[in-house]
ROFI-648770 format. One record per residue (C-alpha): chain; residue number from 1; y, z, x. Coordinates in Angstrom, 2 decimals, decimal comma. Each point is the difference from the previous one (the first is absolute). Layout:
BEGIN
- cadena|num|Y|Z|X
- A|NUM|Y|Z|X
...
This chain:
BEGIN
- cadena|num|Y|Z|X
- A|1|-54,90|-41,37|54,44
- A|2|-0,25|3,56|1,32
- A|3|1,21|2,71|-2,35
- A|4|1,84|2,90|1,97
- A|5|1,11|3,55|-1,68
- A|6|2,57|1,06|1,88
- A|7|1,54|3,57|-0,76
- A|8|3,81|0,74|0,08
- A|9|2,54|-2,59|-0,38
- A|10|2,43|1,52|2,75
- A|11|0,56|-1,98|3,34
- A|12|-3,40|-0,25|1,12
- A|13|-1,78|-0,82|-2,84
- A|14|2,73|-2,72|-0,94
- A|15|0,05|-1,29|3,53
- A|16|-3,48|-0,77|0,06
- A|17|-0,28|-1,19|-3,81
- A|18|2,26|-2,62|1,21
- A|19|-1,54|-1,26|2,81
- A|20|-3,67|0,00|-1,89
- A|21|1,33|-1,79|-2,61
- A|22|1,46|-2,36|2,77
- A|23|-3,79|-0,49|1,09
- A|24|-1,60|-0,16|-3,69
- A|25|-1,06|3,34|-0,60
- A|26|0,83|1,18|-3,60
- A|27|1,39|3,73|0,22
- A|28|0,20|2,30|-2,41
- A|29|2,91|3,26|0,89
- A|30|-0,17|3,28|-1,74
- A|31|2,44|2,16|0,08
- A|32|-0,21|3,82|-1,59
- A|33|4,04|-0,50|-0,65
- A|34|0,55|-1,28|-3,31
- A|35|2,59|-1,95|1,54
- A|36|1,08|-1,76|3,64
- A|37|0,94|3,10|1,99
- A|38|3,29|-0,26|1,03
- A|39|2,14|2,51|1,52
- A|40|-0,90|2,20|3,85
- A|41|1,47|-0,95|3,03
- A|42|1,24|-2,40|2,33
- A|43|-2,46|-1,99|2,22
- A|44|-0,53|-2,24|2,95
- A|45|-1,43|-3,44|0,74
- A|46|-0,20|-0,14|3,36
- A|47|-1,56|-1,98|3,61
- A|48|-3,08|-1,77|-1,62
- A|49|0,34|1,11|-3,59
- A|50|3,41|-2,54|0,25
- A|51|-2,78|-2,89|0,40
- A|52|-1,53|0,40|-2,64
- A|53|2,52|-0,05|-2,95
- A|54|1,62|-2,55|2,04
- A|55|-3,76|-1,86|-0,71
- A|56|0,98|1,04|-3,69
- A|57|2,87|-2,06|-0,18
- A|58|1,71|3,32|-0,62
- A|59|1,89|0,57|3,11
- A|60|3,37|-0,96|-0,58
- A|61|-0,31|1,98|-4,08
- A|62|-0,94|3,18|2,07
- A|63|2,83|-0,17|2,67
- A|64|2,51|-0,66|-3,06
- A|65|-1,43|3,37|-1,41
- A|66|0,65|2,20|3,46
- A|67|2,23|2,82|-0,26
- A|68|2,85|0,03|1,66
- A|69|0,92|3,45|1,87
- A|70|2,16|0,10|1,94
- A|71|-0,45|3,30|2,35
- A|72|-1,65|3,36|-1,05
- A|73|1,59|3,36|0,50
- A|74|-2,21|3,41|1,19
- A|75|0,83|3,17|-1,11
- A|76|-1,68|3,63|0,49
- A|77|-0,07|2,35|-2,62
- A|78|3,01|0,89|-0,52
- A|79|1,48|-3,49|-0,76
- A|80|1,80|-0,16|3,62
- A|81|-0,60|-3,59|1,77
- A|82|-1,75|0,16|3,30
- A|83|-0,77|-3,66|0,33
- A|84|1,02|-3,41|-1,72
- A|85|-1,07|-3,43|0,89
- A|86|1,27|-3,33|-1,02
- A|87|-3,13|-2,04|2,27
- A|88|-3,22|1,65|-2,08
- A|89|-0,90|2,32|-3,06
- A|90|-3,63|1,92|-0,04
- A|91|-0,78|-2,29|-3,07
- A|92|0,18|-3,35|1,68
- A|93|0,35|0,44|3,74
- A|94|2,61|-2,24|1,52
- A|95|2,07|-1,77|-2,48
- A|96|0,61|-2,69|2,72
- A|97|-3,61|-0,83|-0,05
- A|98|-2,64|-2,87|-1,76
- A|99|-1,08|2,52|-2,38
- A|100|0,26|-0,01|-3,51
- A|101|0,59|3,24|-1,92
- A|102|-0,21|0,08|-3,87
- A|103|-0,69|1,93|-2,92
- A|104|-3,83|0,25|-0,66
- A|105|0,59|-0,91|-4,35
- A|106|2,03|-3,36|1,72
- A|107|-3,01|-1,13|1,93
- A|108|-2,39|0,71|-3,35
- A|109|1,78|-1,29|-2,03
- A|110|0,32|-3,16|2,16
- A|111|-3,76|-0,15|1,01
- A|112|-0,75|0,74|-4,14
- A|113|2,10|-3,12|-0,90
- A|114|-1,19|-2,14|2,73
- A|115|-4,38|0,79|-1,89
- A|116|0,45|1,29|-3,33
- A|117|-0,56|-3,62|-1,15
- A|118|-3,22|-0,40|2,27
- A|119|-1,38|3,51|-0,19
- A|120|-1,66|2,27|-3,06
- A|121|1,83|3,52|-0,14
- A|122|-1,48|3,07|-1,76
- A|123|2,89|2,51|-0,24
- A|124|-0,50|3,54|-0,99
- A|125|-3,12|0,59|0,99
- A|126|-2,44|0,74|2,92
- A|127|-3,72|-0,64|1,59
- A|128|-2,43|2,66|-2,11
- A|129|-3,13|-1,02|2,11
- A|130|-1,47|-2,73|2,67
- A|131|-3,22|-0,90|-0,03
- A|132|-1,12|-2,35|2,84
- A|133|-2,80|-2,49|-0,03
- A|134|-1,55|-2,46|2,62
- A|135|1,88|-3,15|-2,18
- A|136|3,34|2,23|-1,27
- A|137|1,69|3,00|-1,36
- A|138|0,25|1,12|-3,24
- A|139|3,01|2,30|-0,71
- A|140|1,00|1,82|-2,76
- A|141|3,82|0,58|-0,94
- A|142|1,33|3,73|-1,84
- A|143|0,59|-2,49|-2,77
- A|144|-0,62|-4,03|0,36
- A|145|-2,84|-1,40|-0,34
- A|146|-2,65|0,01|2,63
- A|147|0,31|-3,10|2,64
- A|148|-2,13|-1,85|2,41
- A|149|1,15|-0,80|3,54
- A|150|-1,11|-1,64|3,44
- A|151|2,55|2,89|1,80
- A|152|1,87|2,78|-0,22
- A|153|3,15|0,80|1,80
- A|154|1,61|3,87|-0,03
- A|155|3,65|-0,70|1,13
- A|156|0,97|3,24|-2,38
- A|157|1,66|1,82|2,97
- A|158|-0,35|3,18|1,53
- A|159|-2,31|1,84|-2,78
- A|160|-2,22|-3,27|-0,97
- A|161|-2,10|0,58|-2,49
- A|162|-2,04|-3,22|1,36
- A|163|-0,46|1,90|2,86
- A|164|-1,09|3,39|-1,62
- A|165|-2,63|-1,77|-2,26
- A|166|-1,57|-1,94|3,23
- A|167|0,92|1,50|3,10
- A|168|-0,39|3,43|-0,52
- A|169|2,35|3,50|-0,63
- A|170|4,29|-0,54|1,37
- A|171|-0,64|3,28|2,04
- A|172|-2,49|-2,40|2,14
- A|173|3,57|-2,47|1,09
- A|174|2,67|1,52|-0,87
- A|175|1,82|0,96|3,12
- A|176|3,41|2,17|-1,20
- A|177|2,64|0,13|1,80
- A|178|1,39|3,32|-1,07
- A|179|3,11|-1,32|-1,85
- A|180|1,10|-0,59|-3,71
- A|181|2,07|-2,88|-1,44
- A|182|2,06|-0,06|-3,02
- A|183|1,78|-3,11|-0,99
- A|184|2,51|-1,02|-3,24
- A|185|2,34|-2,19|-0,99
- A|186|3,92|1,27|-1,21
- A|187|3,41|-1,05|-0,62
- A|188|2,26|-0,38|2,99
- A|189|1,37|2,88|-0,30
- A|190|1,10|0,59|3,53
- A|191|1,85|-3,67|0,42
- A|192|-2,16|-0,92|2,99
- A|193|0,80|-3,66|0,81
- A|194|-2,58|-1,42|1,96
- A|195|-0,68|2,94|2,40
- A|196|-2,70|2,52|0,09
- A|197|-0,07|3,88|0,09
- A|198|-3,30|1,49|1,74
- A|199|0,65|4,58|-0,03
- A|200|-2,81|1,69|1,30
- A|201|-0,36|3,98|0,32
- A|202|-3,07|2,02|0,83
- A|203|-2,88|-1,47|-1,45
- A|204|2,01|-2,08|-2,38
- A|205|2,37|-2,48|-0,92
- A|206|0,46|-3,41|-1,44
- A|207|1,73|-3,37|-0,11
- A|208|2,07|-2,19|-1,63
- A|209|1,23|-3,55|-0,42
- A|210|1,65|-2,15|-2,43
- A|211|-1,32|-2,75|-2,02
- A|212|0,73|-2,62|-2,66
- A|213|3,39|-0,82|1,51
- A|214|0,46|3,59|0,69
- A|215|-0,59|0,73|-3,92
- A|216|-2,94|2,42|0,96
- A|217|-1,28|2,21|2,19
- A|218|-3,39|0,47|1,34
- A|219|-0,95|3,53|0,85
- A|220|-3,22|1,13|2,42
- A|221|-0,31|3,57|0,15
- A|222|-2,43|1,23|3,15
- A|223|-1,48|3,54|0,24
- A|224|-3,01|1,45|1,62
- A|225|-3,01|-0,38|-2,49
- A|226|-2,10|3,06|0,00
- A|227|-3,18|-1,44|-1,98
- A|228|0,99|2,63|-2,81
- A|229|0,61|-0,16|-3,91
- A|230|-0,84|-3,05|-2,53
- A|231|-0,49|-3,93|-0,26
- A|232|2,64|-2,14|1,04
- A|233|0,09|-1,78|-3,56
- A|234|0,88|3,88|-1,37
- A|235|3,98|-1,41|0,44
- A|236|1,68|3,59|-1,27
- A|237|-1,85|1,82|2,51
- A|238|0,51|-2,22|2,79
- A|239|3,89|-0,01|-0,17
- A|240|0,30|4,13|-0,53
- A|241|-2,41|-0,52|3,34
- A|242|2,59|-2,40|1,51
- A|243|3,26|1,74|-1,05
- A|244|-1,21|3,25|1,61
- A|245|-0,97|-1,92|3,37
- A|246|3,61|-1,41|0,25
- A|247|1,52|3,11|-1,67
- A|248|1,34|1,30|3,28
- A|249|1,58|-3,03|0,97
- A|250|4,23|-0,31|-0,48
- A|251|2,19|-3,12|-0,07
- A|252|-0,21|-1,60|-3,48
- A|253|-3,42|1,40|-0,47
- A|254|0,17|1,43|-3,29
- A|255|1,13|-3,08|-1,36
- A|256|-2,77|-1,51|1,51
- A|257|-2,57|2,25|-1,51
- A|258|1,71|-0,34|-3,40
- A|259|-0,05|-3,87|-0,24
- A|260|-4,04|0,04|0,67
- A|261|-0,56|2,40|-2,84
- A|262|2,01|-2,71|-1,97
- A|263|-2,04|-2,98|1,61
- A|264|-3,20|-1,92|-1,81
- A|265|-1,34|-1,62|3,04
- A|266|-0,44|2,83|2,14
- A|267|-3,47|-0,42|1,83
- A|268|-1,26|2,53|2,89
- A|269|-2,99|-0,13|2,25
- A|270|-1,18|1,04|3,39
- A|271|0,58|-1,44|2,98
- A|272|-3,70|-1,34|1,48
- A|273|-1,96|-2,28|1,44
- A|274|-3,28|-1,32|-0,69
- A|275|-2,59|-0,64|2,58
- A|276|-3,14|-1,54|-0,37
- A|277|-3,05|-0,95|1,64
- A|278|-0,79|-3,36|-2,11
- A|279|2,13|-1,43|-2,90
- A|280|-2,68|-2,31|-1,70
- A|281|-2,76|0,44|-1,91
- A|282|-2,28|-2,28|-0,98
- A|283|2,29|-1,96|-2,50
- A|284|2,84|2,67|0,05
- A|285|2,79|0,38|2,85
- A|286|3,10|1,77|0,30
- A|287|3,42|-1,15|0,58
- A|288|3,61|1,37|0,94
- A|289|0,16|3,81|-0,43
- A|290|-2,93|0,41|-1,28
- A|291|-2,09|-1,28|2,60
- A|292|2,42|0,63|3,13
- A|293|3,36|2,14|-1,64
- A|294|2,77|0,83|3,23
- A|295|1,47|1,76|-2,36
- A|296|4,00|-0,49|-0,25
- A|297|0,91|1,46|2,94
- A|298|-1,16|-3,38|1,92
- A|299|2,32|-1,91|-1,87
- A|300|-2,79|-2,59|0,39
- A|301|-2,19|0,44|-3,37
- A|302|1,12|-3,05|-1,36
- A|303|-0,25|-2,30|2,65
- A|304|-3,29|1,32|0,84
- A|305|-1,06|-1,03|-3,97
- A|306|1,89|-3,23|0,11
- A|307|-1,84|-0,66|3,60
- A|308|-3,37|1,24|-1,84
- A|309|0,29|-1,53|-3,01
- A|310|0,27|-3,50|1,70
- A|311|-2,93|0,74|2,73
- A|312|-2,37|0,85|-2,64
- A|313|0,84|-2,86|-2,32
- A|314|-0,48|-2,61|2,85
- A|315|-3,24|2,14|1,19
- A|316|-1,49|-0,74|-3,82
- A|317|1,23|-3,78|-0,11
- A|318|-1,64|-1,26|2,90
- A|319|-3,62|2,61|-0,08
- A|320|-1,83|-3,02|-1,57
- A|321|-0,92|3,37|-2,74
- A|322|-1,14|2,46|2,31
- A|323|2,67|2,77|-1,05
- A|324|-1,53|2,22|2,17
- A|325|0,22|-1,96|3,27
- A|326|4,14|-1,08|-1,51
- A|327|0,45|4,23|-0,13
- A|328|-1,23|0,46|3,32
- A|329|2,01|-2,52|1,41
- A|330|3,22|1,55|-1,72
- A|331|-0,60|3,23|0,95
- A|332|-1,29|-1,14|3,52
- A|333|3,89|-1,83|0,26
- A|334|2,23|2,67|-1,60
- A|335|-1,39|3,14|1,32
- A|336|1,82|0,17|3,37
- A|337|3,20|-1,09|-1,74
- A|338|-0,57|2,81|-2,52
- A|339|-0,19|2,56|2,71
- A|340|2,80|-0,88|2,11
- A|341|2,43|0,46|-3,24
- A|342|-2,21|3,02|-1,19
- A|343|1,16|1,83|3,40
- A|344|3,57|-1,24|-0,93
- A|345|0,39|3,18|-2,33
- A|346|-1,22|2,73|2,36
- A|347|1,48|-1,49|3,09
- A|348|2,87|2,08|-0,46
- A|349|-0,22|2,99|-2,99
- A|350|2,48|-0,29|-2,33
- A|351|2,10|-2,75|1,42
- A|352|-0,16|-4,07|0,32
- A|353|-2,43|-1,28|2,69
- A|354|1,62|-1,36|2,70
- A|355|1,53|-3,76|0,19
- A|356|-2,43|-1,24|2,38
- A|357|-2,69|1,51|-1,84
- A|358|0,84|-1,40|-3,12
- A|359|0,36|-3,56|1,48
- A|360|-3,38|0,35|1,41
- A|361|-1,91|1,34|-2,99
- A|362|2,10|-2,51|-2,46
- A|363|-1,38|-3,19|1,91
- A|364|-3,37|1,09|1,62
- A|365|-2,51|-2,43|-2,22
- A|366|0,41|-3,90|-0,08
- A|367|-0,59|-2,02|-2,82
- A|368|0,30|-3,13|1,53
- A|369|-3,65|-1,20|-0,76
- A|370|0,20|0,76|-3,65
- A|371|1,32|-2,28|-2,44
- A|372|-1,33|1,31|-3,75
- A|373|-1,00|-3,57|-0,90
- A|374|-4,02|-0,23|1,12
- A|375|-1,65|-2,76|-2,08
- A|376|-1,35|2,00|-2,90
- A|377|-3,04|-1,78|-2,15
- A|378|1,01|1,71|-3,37
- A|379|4,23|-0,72|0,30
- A|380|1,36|-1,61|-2,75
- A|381|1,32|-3,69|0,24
- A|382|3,72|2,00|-0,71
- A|383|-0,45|2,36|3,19
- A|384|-1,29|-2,41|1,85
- A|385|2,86|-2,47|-0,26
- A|386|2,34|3,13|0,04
- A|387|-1,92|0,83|3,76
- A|388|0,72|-2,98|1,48
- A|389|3,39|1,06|0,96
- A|390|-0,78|3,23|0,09
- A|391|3,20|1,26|1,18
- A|392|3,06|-1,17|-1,68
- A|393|2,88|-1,68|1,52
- A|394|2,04|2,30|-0,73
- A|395|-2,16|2,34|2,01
- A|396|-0,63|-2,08|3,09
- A|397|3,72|0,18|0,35
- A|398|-0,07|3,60|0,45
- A|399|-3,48|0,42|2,90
């Protein structure tokens, strides 16, 4: 049985932990929270990435955790309305649509129950080193004990530190996109029900949405991002940085600014993508943002790891052990798909791509000659009589 190292334990890395334990791999995700990260933003499961958790049996459990807007409102910065929409918010497109939008801790927390019981986790810590030979890797951990695998995965998102240790400096990929994010969590302090407010002035502005049966809000704060000043993890710094950027902005700004200095998940990072020639080495690939980010202004980075994470698994199940010929294959497959929703975010500067672009980018790869379930030598009797219906009932209902 192959032994795979896969680290982060967001959507990516969970994804794919599930599907190569679905082909008897035995993974191993490390995480350098001490915890599941929960918290951040909405998301979307869109086109092709619907397939697949459909495949998971998870279809239906995902739809039931959609939110439920019901318009959006769009203000300048003053506060005064010059649009409002009850057909599509900037979060989720049209709200008529297929598409599933949800809150990124919901679909972790989901994919977490679904292989905690099949899959090791090392929480709190991080890769220290990776040394590869011609029959493994050896790979030290900040504080475990050293471990032998057959492959290492880096699905630890935009600055992977699989990446950094084996591909080479972020300067080299990192692509940025000349904008700042800021995102928290808060009481519903403004009473939204079900409808989002998007204000935008100058170089700035942000968005918000209720969630948790309109118990919460979720915040994003945008600004230009000037390359300037400390780490993101330096949290103090980064909201004086934020509350300046929005400073100038009116409406019920202050308030806004004064629940994130209250908040304890607020998390901040550039807005980037990551292009790169190759995303394999030897026994070492990349996956999700680390590998191919679209940053958030796609709206597509977690389809495009859902979409990844079940290419690469089916790559590795049927490449008879030649990882390298599986990675080629993967990357051969995903590539144009990656690029069509990569050009998704700079299609149009600061706003949504349009519809038919979206529809385009969110369906151009088929999967219908994949099916995760290759004949593996080294599956166990269990997986093996688990694979022979490899997708549930419950789940052909929904394809």
């Amino acid at each position: 049985m192959k032994k795979v190292l896969i680290s982060g334990a967001g959507i990516a890395g969970s994804a794919l932990a599930y599907w190569l334990n679905h082909c008897g791999f035995d993974t191993t995700l490390i995480e350098r929270s001490p915890v599941l990260r929960l918290g951040g933003q909405a998301v979307d499961i869109r086109g092709v990435a619907l397939k697949v958790v459909a495949k998971m049996g998870l279809g239906r459990k995902v739809r039931s955790m959609r939110t439920r807007m019901r318009g959006m409102s769009v203000l300048d910065g003053d506060g005064d309305e010059i649009s409002r929409s009850t057909e599509m918010t900037f979060s989720s497109g049209r709200l008529d649509g297929d598409d599933v939008e949800l809150l990124r801790e919901d679909l972790a927390q989901l994919f977490y129950e679904r292989i905690s019981d099949s899959s090791r986790y090392i929480f709190g810590d991080s890769i220290r080193t990776i040394d590869q030979k011609a029959d493994g890797v050896r790979v030290t951990f900040e504080h475990a004990s050293a471990g032998d695998f057959d492959l290492v995965i880096g699905a630890d998102g935009l600055h992977s530190r699989v990446r950094a240790l084996c591909f080479g400096d972020e300067e080299q990929c990192l692509a940025p996109l000349g904008m700042q994010t800021a995102i928290f969590s808060t009481d519903n302090f403004l009473g939204l029900k079900d409808w989002q407010v998007w204000l935008r002035g100058g170089d700035a502005g942000y968005g918000i949405y209720p969630v948790r049966n309109n118990s919460e809000l979720r915040i994003t704060l945008g600004y230009a991002a000037d390359g300037a000043g400390r780490g993101i993890d330096d949290v103090d710094w980064q909201k004086h940085r934020a509350a300046e950027r929005v400073g100038h902005l009116r409406w019920k700004t202050p308030a806004i600014v004064e629940a994130m200095w209250a908040a304890k998940d607020f998390y901040t990072d550039v807005m980037a993508q990551i292009h790169m020639p190759r995303w394999s080495t030897g026994r070492i690939a990349l996956l999700g943002d680390a590998a191919y980010c679209a940053s958030p202004l796609s709206g597509q980075g977690t389809s495009l790891a859902l979409v990844g994470a079940y290419v690469m698994a089916n790559e590795l199940s049927r490449g008879n052990g030649d990882h390298g010929a599986a990675f080629d294959r993967y990357e051969e497959r995903m590539r144009p798909f990656v690029l069509r929703n990569q050009a998704l975010a700079t299609e149009r500067p600061l706003q949504p791509a349009s519809p038919q672009s979206i529809d385009a980018a969110k369906n151009a790869i088929s999967l219908d000659d994949l099916d995760a379930v290759t004949p593996n030598a080294q599956r166990s009797q269990a997986t093996a009589r688990m694979e022979r219906d490899p997708i549930s009932s419950a789940a052909r209902r929904e394809t």
